[in-house]
SESE-566076 format. One record per residue (C-alpha): residue number from 1; residue in three letters; x, y, z. Coordinates in Angstrom, 1 decimal. Example, Ala and Ser with C-alpha at 12.3 -4.5 7.8 and 13.67 -1.06 7.14 Angstrom:
BEGIN
<site resi="1" resn="ala" east="12.3" north="-4.5" up="7.8"/>
<site resi="2" resn="ser" east="13.7" north="-1.1" up="7.1"/>
// end
This chain:
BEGIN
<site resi="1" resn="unk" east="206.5" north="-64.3" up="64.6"/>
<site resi="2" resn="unk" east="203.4" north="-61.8" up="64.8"/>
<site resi="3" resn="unk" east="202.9" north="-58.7" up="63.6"/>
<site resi="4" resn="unk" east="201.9" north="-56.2" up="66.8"/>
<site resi="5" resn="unk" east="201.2" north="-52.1" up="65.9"/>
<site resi="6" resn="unk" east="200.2" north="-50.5" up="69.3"/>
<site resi="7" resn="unk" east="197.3" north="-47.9" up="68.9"/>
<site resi="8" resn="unk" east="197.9" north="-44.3" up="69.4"/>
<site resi="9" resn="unk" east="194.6" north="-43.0" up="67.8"/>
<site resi="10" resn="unk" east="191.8" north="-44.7" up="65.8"/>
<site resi="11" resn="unk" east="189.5" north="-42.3" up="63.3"/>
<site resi="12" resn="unk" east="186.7" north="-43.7" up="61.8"/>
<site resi="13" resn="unk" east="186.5" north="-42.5" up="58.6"/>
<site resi="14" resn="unk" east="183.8" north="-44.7" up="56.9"/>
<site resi="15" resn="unk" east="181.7" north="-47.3" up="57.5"/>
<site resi="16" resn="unk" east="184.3" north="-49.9" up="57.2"/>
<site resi="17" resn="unk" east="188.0" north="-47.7" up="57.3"/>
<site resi="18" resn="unk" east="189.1" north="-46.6" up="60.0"/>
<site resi="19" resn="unk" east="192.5" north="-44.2" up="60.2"/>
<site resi="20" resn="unk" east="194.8" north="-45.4" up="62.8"/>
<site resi="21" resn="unk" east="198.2" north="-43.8" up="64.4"/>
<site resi="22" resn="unk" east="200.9" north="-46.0" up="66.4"/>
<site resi="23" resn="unk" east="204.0" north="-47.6" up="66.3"/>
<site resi="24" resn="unk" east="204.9" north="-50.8" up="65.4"/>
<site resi="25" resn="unk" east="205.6" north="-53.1" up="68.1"/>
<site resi="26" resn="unk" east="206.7" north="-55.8" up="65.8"/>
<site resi="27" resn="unk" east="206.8" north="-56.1" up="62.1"/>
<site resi="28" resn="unk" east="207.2" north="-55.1" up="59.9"/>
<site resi="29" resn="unk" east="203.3" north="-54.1" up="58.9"/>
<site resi="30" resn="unk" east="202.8" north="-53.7" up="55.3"/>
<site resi="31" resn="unk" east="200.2" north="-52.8" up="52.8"/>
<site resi="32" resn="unk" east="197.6" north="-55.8" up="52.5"/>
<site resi="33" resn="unk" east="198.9" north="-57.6" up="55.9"/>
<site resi="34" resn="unk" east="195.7" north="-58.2" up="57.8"/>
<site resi="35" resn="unk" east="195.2" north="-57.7" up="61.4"/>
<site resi="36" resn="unk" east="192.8" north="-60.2" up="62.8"/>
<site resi="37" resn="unk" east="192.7" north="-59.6" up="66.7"/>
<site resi="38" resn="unk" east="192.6" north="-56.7" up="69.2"/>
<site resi="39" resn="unk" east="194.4" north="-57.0" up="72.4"/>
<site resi="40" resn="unk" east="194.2" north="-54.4" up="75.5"/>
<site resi="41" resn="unk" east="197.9" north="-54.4" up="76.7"/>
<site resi="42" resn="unk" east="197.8" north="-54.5" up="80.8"/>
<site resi="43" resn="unk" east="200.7" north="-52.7" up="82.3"/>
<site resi="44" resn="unk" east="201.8" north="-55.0" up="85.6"/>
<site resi="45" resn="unk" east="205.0" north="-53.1" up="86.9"/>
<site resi="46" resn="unk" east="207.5" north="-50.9" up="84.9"/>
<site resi="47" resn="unk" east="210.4" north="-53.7" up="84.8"/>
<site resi="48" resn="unk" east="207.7" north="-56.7" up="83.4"/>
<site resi="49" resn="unk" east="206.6" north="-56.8" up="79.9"/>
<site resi="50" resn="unk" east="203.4" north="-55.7" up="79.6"/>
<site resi="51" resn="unk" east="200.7" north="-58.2" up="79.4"/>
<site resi="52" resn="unk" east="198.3" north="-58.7" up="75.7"/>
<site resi="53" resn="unk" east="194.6" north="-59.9" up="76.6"/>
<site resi="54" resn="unk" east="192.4" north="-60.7" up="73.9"/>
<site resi="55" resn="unk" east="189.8" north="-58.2" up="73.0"/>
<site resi="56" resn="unk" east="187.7" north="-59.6" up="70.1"/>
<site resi="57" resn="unk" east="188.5" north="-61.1" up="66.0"/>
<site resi="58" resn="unk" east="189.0" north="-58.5" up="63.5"/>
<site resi="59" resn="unk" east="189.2" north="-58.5" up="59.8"/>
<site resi="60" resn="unk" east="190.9" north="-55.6" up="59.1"/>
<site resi="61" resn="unk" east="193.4" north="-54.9" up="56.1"/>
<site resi="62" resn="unk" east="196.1" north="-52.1" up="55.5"/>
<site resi="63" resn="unk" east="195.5" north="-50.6" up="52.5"/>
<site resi="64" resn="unk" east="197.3" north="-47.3" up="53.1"/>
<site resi="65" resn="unk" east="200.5" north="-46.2" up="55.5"/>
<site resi="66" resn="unk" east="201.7" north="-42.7" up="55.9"/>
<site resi="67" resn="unk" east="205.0" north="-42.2" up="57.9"/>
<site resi="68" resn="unk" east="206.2" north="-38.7" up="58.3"/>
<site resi="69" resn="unk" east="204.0" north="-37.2" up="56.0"/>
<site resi="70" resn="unk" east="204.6" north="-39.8" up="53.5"/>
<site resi="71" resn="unk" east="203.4" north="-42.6" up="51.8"/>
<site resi="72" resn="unk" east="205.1" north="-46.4" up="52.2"/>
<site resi="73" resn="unk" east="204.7" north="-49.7" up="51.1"/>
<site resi="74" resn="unk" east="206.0" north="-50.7" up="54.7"/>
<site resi="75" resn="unk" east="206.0" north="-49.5" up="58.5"/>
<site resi="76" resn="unk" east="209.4" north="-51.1" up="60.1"/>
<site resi="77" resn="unk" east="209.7" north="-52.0" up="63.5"/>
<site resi="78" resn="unk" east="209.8" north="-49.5" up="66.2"/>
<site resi="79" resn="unk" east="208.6" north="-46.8" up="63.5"/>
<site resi="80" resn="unk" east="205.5" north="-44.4" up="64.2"/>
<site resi="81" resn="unk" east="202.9" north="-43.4" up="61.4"/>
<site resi="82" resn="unk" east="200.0" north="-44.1" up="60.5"/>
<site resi="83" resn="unk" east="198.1" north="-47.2" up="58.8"/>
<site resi="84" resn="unk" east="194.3" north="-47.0" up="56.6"/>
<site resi="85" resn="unk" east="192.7" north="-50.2" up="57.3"/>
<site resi="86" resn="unk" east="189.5" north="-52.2" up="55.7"/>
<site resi="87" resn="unk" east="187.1" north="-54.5" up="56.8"/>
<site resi="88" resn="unk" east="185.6" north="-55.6" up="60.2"/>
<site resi="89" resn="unk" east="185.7" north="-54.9" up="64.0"/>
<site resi="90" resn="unk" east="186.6" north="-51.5" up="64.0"/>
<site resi="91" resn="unk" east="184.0" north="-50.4" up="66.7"/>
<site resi="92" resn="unk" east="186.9" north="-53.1" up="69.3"/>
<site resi="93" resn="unk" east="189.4" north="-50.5" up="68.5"/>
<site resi="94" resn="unk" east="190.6" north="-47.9" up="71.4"/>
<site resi="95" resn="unk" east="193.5" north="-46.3" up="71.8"/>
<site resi="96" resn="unk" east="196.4" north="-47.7" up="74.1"/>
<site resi="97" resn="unk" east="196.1" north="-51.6" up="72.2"/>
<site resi="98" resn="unk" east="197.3" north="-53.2" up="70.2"/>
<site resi="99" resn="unk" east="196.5" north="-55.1" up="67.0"/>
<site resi="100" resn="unk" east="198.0" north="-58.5" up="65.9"/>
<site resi="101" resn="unk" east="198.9" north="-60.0" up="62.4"/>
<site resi="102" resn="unk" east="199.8" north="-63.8" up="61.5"/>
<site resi="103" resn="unk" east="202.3" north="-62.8" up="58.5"/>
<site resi="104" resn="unk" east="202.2" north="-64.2" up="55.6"/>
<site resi="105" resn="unk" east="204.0" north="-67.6" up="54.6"/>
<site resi="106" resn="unk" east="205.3" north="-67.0" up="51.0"/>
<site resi="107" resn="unk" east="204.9" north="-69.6" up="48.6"/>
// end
């Protein structure tokens, strides 16, 4: 199962963080799950699922997630807020894509 948050807005806030708003497509995304690829969703017809097409490899990790004014360890499926992430490929973001996650096997 991946991890999918679809991008609303993306705010670059230093030279490596970037502030993002969405919703999570799948999940749930949580603090330290790291997003390592950009896809631009392509929108067919209204009754298909919309298509992912690769964008580019990221290295970007949550280290923060607001939801309704609020900080959480967790951003559940189908939920809208916002998520602080670290690292690289920020500059591939845009709004109206997504971001996708391998989650993490636990030991």
């Amino acid at each position: 199962m991946k991890i999918e948050f679809g991008l609303h807005t993306v705010e670059q806030t230093a030279t490596n963080e970037a502030l993002i708003t969405g919703r999570v497509f799948s999940g749930p995304v949580r603090c330290g799950t790291c997003f390592s690829q950009a896809c631009e969703i392509k929108h067919t017809t209204p009754d298909q699922i919309p298509l992912r097409q690769p964008a580019g490899e990221l290295g970007l990790i949550v280290s923060k997630i607001t939801c309704y004014g609020r900080d959480v360890d967790a951003l559940e499926e189908g939920l809208t807020g916002s998520i602080t992430v670290t690292g690289s490929g920020i500059g591939l973001l845009t709004p109206w894509m997504s971001i996708m996650a391998t989650p993490a096997t636990p030991v």
